[in-house]
N, C-alpha and C positions, 0 to 999 in steps of 0.2 A: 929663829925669829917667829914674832908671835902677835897674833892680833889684841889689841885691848877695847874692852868693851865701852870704856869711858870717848873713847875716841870715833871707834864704829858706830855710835849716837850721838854722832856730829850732828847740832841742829842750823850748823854755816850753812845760806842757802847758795846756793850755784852763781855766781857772779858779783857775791857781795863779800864782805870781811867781816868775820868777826861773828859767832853765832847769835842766833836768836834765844832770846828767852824764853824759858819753859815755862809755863803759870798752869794752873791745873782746871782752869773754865777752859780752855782753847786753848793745845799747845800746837804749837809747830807740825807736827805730823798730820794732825788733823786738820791744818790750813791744805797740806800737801795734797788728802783727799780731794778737799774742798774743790781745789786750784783744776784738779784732773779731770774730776765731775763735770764741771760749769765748763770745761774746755771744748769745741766744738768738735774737735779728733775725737774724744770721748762719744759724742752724739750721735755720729755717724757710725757706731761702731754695733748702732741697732739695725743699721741693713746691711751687715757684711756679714758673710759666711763663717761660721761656726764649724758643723758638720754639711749640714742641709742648706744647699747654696739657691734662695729664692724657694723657703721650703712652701709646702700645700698646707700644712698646719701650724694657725698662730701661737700654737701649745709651744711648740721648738724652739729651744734657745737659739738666740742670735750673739753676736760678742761681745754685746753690751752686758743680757742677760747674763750670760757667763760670766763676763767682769767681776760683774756686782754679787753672784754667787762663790767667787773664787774669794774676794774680798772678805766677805761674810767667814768665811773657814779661815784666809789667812790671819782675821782677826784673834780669831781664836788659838788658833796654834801659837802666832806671837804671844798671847797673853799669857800663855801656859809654862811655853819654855820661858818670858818673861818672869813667871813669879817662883820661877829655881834659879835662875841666874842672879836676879836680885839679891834671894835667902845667901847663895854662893858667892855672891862679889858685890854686897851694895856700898860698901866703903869706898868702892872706886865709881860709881856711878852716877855720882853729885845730886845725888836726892832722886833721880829717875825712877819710875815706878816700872810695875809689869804694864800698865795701861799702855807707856808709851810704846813698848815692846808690840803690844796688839797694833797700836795706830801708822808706827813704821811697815809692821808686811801688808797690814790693809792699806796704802795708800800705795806702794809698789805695785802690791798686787791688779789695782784699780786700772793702773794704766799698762799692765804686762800687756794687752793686745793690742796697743794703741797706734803698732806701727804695723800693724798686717794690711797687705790692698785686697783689694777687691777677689774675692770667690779662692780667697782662705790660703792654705800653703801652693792647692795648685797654682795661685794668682804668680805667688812666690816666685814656685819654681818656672815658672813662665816667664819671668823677667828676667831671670837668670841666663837663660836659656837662651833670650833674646841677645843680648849680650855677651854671650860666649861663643855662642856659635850661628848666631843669624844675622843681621843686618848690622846690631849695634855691636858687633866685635870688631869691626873695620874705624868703627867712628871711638871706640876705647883702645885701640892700637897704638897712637903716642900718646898718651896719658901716665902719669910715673908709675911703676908697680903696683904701692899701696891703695892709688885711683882706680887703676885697673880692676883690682881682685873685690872692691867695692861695689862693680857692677856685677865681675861675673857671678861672685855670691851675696849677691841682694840678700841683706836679711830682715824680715820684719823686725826685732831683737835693736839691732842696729838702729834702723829708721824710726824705732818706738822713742830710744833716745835723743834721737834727733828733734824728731818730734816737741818731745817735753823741756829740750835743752836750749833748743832754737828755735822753731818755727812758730809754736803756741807763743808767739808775744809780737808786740811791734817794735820792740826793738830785738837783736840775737843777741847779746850778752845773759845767757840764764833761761831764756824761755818763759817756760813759767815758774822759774826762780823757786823748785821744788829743793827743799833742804840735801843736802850731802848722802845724810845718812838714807834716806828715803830711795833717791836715784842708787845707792850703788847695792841697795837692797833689792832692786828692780835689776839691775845689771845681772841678768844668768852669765853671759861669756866674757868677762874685765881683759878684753884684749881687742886686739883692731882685725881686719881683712887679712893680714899677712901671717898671723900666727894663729889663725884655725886650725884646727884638726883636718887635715887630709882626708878625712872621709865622713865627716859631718858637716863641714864646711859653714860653722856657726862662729860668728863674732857679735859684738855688743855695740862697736862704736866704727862709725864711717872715720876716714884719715881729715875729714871736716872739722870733726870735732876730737881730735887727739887732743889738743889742749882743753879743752870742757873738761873728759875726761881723766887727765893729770890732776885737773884740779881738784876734782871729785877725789880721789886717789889719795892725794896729797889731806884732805882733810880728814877722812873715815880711817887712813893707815891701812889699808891691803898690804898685804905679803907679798910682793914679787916673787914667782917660782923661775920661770925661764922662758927663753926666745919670748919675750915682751910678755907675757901673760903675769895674771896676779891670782892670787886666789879668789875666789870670792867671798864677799861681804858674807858672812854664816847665817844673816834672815832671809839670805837668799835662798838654800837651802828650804825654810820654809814657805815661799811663795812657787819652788816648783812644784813642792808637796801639796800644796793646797790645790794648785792647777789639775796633778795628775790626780787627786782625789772626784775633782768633781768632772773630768773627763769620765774616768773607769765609774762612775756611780750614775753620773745623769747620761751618756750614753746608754746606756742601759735601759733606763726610763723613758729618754726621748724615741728611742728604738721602738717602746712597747706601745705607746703614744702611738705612733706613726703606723702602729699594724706587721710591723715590720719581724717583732718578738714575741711569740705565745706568752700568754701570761707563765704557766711555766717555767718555760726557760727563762727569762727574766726572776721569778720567783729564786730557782734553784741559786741561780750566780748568787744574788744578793746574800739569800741565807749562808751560802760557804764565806763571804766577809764580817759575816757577825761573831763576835766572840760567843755570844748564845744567841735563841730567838726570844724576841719581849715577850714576855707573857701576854700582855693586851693584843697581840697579834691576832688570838683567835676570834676577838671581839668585832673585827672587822670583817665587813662581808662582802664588799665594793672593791674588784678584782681593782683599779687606779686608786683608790686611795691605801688597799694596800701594799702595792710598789711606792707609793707616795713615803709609806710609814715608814718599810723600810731600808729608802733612800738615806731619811733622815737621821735613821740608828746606825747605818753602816758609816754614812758620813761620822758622827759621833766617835765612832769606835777608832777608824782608822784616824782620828785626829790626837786620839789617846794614845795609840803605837807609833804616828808618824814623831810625838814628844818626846815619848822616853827614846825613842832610836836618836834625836838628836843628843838629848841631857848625859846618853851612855855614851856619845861620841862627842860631847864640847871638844875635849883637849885636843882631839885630830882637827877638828874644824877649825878652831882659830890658827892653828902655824898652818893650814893648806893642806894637812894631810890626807884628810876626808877624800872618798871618791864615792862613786857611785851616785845613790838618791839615797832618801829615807826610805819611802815604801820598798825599795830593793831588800832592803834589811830586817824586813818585820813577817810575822808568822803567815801573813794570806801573802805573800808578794808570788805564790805560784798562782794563788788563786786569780791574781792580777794581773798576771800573765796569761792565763786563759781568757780572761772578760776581752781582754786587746784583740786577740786574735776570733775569739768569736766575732765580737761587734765590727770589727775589719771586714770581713764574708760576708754577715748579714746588713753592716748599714753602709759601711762606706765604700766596699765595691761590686757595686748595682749598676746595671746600666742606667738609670736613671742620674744616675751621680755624673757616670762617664760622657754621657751627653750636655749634662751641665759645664762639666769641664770640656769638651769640643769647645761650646759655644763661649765662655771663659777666655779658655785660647787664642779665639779669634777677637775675641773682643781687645783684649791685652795685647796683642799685636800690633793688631790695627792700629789702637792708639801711641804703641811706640813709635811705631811708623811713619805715622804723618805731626807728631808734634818732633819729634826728632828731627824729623827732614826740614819743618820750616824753620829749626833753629839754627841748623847746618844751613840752610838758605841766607839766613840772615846773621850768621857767622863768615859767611863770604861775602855779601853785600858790602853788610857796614851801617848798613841802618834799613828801616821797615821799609822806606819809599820804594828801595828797591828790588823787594823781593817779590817773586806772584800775588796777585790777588786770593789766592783760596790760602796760601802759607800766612800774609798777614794776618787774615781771621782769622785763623790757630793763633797765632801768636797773641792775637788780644781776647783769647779765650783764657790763658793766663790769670792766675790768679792776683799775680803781681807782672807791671809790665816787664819784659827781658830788656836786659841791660847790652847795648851795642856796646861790642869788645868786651864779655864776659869770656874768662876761659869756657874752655869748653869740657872741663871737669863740672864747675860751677853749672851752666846752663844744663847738662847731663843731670847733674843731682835736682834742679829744678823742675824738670818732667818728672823722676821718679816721686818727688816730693807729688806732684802735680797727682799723677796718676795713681799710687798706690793710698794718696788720702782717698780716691772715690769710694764710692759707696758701691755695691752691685750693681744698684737700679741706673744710678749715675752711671757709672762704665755704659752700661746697657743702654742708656741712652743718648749716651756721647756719639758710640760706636754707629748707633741706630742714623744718626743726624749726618756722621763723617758720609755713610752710605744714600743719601739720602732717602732716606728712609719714612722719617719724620718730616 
């Protein structure tokens, strides 16, 4: 069985029938950008942790900035595999250009971070954690399997979809009613809580939304492989490539930025990811603008090897067969293996980091803790009149009032909604006020 590409740029949007029309001033995909942009999940994604959580310098990407640079590249690699898939299959592709091909991984890409909380993976694994083995594992203990393994592996991945499939709207049918093809080009893991991987423990969709994503499923034609899992949508493949391209490159730079990396050493990595060095290289005498330079030829290059590793591998990609990554398969992937683990040492385990994340911890706690308990408060009541006076003000700190006699899956998923939309400064200053602080 095998994916077709006429299908996989589904432009049906998420709760509606029937696809939308492509016209070539404003097609579909580029509504989908649009939609992600102007979304206020997207907004907030300028004060949450990147690398550097509440960095000292406003040079440092934040996840917004990232977004919008992961965008930028995955526009380009869609475009690229885009105008060989066209030459190689346009009979089946109802007049689609490679344009659209760019417009689908850049609007995926746009919102790939959209479901991370506060102070980055450690936020993550802090919720998890919470959940599995502290407070909230007593309060997920009768909840069905599928509920269960939803809290103890929190995944940004998951909640990102959630995010854009339900919560970005006033009403939940579609969310921001982002096209088919789009979301499941965004979907890295097309399976639920229960059929993760046993030791990466990554999934794509809460047991909330199993019918959103059937439906999504159902229009693009994913592969089903086994134990519930599908293959993925194959632009997907290019939106992690663009991610990990601008991780391993602007690491780098933010590092050298920040004081953190000799010019040097910075210098040397980059040059081992050029296929050569630019000749205009020598022209430059401004030790940041030329890291700046080349940032921008590395990025180039590995966007040229991240294509042909796809174009060589289409026929594995469409029936599922593909594993790995792209950058796994191309001639610097040792080289990129080293940059990880340097930039590991020197940027991201510092104590300065490590103390960010203490305080991270405690903040993410705290706040499970006490909007948790006044739920469970008023999960036993029956209604607000009757629970403590400091749990009511939780409760109507709420973004939307809680519903007396919500299960208690539902109100669970509405704190994590609650808390892993904050922003750093927001957490920091929730946490700040619970203590009074403020």
């Amino acid at each position: 069985m095998t994916m077709t590409w006429s299908r996989l740029l589904s432009a049906q949007r998420l709760g509606h029938q029937g696809a939308e029309p492509v016209t070539p001033s404003r097609n579909p995909f580029q509504k989908d950008w649009d939609r992600v942009v102007f979304c206020s999940a997207f907004r907030r994604l300028q004060d949450k942790t990147q690398v550097h959580s509440l960095p000292e310098s406003d040079y440092v990407r934040n996840r917004l900035t990232h977004s919008l640079e992961v965008s930028s590249v995955g526009r380009s690699l869609g475009a690229q595999v885009g105008e060989t898939v066209v030459a190689r299959h346009g009979g089946d592709l109802g007049g689609l250009t490679a344009a659209e091909f760019g417009h689908i991984v850049a609007a995926a890409c746009i919102g790939h971070d959209i479901g991370n909380p506060p102070f980055g993976h450690f936020g993550e694994a802090t919720i998890q954690h919470w959940f599995r083995a502290g407070p909230g594992a007593a309060l997920v203990a009768p909840l069905a399997a599928p509920q269960q393994a939803d809290f103890h592996h929190f995944e940004g991945n998951a909640q990102g979809f959630r995010v854009m499939s339900r919560l970005q709207n006033w009403r939940d049918a579609g969310g921001l009613r982002l096209t088919c093809a789009t979301l499941a080009t965004f979907m890295k893991y097309p399976f639920g809580s229960l059929a993760a991987d046993p030791q990466k423990r990554k999934f794509g969709h809460f047991a909330a939304e199993t019918e959103l994503f059937a439906e999504m499923v159902r229009a693009v034609g994913l592969v089903p492989l086994d134990n519930g899992r599908y293959a993925r949508h194959p632009l997907t493949w290019l939106v992690e490539a663009a991610d990990d391209i601008c991780y391993s490159v602007i690491d780098i730079e933010d590092g050298f930025k920040l004081g953190r990396i000799a010019f040097a050493e910075a210098e040397e990595r980059l040059h081992g990811l050029l296929q050569r060095v630019p000749p205009r290289y020598v022209e430059i005498t401004d030790e940041p603008w030329k890291i700046a330079y080349l940032r921008a030829k590395v990025i180039g290059d590995l966007i040229e090897m991240a294509v042909t590793v796809f174009l060589d591998s289409e026929a594995a990609i469409m029936d599922g067969r593909f594993t790995g990554d792209l950058l796994a398969a191309t001639p610097v992937a040792g080289a990129l293996d080293e940059i990880a683990g340097f930039t590991r040492s020197r940027i991201f385990e510092t104590r300065e980091r490590f103390q960010t994340e203490v305080m991270g911890g405690e903040v993410l706690t705290s706040l499970l803790d006490a909007f948790c308990d006044a739920h469970l408060a008023l999960e036993r009541a029956g209604s607000q009149a009757d629970v403590a006076p400091r749990q009511r003000a939780l409760l109507r700190l709420m973004p939307q009032a809680p519903v007396p006699g919500a299960s208690r899956y539902d109100w669970l998923l509405s704190v994590t909604d609650f808390i892993s939309g904050m922003t750093d400064s927001y957490a920091l200053k929730q946490f700040q006020r619970l203590r009074g602080l403020q």
